[in-house]
C-alpha positions as CSV (number, residue, x, y, z in Angstrom):
1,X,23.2,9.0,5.2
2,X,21.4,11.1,3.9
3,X,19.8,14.2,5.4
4,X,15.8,13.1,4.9
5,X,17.2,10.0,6.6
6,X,18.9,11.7,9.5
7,X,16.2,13.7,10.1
8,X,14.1,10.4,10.0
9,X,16.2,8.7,12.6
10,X,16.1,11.9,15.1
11,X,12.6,11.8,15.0
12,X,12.4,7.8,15.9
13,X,15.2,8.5,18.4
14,X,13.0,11.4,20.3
15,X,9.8,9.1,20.4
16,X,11.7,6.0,22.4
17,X,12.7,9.0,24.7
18,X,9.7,9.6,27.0
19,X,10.9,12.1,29.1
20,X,13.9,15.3,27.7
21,X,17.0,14.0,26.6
22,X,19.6,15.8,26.2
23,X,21.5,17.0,22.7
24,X,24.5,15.3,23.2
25,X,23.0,11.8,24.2
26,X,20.9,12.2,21.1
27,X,23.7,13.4,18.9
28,X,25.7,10.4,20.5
29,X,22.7,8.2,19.7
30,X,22.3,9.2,15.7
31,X,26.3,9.7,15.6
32,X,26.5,13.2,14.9
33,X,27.7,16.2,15.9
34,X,26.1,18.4,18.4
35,X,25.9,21.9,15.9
36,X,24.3,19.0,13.5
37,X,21.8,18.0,15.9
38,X,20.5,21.6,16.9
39,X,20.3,22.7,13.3
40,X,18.2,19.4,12.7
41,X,15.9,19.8,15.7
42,X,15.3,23.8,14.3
43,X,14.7,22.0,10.8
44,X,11.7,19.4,12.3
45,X,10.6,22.6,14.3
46,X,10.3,24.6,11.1
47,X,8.3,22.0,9.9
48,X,5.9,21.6,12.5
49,X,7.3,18.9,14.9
50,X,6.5,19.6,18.4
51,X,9.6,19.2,20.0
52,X,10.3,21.1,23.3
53,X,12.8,22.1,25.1
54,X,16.6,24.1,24.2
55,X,20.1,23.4,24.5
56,X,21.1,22.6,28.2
57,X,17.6,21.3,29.3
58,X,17.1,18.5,26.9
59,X,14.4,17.9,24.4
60,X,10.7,15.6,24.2
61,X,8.5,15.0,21.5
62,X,5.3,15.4,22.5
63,X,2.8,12.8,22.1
64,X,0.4,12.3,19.7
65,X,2.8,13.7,17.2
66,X,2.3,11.6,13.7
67,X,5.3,11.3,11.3
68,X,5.1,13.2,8.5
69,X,4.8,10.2,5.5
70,X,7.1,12.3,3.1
71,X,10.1,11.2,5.3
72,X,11.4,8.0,3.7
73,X,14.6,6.1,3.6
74,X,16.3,5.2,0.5
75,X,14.9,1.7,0.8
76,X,11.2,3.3,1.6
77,X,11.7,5.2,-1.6
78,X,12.8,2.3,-3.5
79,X,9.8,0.3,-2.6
80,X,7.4,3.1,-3.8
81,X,9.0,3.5,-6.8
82,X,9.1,0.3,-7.7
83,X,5.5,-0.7,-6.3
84,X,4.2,2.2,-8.3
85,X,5.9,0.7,-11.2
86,X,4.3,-2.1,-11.5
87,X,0.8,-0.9,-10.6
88,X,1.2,1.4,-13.5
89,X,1.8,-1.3,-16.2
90,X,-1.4,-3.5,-15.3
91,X,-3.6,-4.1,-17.5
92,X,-6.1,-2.3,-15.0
93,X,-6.6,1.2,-16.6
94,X,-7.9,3.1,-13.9
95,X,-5.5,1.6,-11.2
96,X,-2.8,1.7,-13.7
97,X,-3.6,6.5,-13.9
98,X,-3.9,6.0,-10.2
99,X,-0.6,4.7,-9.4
100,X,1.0,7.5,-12.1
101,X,-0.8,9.9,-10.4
102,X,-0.1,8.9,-6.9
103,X,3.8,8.9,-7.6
104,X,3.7,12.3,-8.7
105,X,2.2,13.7,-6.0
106,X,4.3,12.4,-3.7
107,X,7.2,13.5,-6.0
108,X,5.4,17.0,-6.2
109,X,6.2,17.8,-2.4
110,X,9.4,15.3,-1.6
111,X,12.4,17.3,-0.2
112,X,14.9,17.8,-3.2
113,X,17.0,15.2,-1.8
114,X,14.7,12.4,-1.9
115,X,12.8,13.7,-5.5
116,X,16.2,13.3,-7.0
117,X,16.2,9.4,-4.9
118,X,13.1,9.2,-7.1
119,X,13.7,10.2,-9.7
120,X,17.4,8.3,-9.7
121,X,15.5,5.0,-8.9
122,X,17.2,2.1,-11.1
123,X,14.9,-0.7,-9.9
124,X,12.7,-1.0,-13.0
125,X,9.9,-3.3,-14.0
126,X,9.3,-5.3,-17.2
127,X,6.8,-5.2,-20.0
128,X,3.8,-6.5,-18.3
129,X,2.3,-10.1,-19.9
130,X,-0.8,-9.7,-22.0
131,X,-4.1,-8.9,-20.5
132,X,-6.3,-12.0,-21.3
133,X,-9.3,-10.8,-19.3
134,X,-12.2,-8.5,-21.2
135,X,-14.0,-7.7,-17.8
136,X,-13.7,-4.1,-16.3
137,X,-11.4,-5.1,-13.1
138,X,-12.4,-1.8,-11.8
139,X,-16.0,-3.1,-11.0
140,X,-14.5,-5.8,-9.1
141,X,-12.7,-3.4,-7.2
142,X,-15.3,-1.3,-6.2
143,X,-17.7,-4.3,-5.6
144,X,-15.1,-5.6,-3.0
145,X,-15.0,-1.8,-1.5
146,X,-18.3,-1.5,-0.7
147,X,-19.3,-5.3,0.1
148,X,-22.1,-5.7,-2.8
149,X,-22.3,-8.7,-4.9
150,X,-21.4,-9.4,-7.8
151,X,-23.0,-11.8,-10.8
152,X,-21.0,-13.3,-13.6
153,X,-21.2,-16.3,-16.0
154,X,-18.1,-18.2,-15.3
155,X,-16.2,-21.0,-17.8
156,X,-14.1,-23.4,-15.5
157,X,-10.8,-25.2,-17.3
158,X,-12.7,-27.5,-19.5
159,X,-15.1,-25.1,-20.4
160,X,-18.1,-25.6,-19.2
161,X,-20.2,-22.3,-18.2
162,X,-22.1,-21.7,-15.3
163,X,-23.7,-18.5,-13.7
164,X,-22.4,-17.8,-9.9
165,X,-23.5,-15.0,-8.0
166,X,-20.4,-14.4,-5.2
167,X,-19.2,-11.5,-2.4
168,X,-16.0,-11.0,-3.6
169,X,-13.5,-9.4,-0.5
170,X,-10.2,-9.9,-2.5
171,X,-8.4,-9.5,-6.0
172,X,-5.3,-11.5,-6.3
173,X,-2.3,-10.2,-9.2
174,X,-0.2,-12.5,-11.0
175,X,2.1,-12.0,-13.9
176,X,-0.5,-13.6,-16.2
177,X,-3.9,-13.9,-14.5
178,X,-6.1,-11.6,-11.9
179,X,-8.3,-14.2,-9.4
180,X,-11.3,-12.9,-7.9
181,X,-11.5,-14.1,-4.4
182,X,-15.0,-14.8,-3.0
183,X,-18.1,-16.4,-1.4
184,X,-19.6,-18.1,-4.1
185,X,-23.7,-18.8,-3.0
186,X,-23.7,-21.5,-5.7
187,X,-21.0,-23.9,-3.6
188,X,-21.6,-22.1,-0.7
189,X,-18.2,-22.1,-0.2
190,X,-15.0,-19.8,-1.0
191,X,-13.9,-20.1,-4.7
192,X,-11.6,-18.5,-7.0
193,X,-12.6,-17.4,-10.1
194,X,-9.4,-16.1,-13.3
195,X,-10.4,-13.3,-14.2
196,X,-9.7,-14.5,-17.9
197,X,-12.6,-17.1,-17.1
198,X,-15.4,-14.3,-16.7
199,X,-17.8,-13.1,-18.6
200,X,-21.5,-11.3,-18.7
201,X,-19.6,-9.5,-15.2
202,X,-23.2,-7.5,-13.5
203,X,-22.4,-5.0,-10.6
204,X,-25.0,-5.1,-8.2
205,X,-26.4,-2.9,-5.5
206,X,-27.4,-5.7,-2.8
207,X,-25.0,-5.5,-0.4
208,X,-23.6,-9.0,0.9
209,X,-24.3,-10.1,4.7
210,X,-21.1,-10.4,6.2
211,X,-17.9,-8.1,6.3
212,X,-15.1,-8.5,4.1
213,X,-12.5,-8.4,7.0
214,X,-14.6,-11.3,8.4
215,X,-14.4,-13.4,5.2
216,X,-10.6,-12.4,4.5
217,X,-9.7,-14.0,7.6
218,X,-11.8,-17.1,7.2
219,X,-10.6,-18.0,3.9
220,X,-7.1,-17.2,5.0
221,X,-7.7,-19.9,7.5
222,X,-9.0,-22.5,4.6
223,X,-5.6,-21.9,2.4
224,X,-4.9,-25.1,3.3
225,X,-7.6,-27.0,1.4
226,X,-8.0,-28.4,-1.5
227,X,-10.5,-26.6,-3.4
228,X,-12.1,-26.4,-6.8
229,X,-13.6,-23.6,-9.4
């Protein structure tokens, strides 16, 4: 184990402990010795954990106290790696710098220990599959953040064209294709439109009348129905 994750697991141990427990039950608890345990609780002190209490009397994390998110395991470390990864080689430009950027950031300020985890990661991604669509994806993204509609002239599988006007709440990623998920006011009904499929894509400022949570749920609900483009 190692000592990012040790430090993790004293923390997890001290917050299902609601009133002082003493260093020995928590070294017992975590498996380690009890020098180890009071040079770990002056480490989380350092570093701004509010933990009370000294050798003898027992120890409490007070409440309210929020877990610093640099403290990952090796498996939460893998899974940002590898996330970040893959983000990075969409064909989604801006997404794409923002999932570099992110990852060295958190790199930036990681403990040595887990920057050399990072940097040590041997989960890797392949070449992504060509990007077929020649719309900006960011628009769709932004659209979807702030709830305004979008208008687009849309070609269905055997071609034919039709303009929709939709509140898009979702963007689904697939190894080949990007599907817009949205109310479409043409059908009056949820839809999902490839991304591949769209053209003449306007970004609009008229904000659409319900909240994306709301339709997110709804159309979860519908997932089990047959539905057309």
């Amino acid at each position: 184990m190692s000592r990012s994750e040790r430090l993790f697991d004293l923390i997890q141990s001290l917050r299902r402990h609601r009133r002082p427990a003493s260093g020995q039950a928590l070294a017992d608890e975590l498996g380690i010795s009890i020098r180890t345990l009071y040079r770990d609780i002056a480490t989380l002190q350092g570093q701004g954990a509010p933990i009370e209490g000294e050798a003898g009397l027992g120890y409490v994390l007070k409440p309210g106290f929020m877990l610093p998110p640099l403290m990952f395991s090796d498996e939460e470390i893998e899974a940002i790696v590898l996330g970040s990864r893959w983000v990075a080689k969409q064909p989604d430009q801006r997404l794409s710098a923002a999932a570099i950027n992110a990852l060295a950031k958190i790199a930036a300020v990681l403990p040595d220990d887990l920057r050399e985890d990072l940097d040590a990661s041997t989960l890797l991604v392949g070449p992504p599959a060509a990007a077929m669509e020649g719309i900006d994806l960011s628009l769709v993204r932004q659209a979807i953040r702030n709830e305004r509609k979008l208008g687009f002239l849309y070609r269905d599988a055997g071609g034919a064209a039709s303009e929709r006007v939709v509140w898009p709440f979702a963007l689904g990623f697939f190894d080949k294709v990007r599907v817009v998920v949205a109310w479409c006011e043409m059908r009056q009904d949820f839809r999902h439109f490839r991304a591949d499929r769209i053209t003449e894509l306007q970004a609009t400022d008229t904000r659409y009348p319900r909240r994306r949570q709301a339709l997110l749920k709804e159309w979860r609900a519908t997932l089990d129905k047959p539905r057309g483009s």
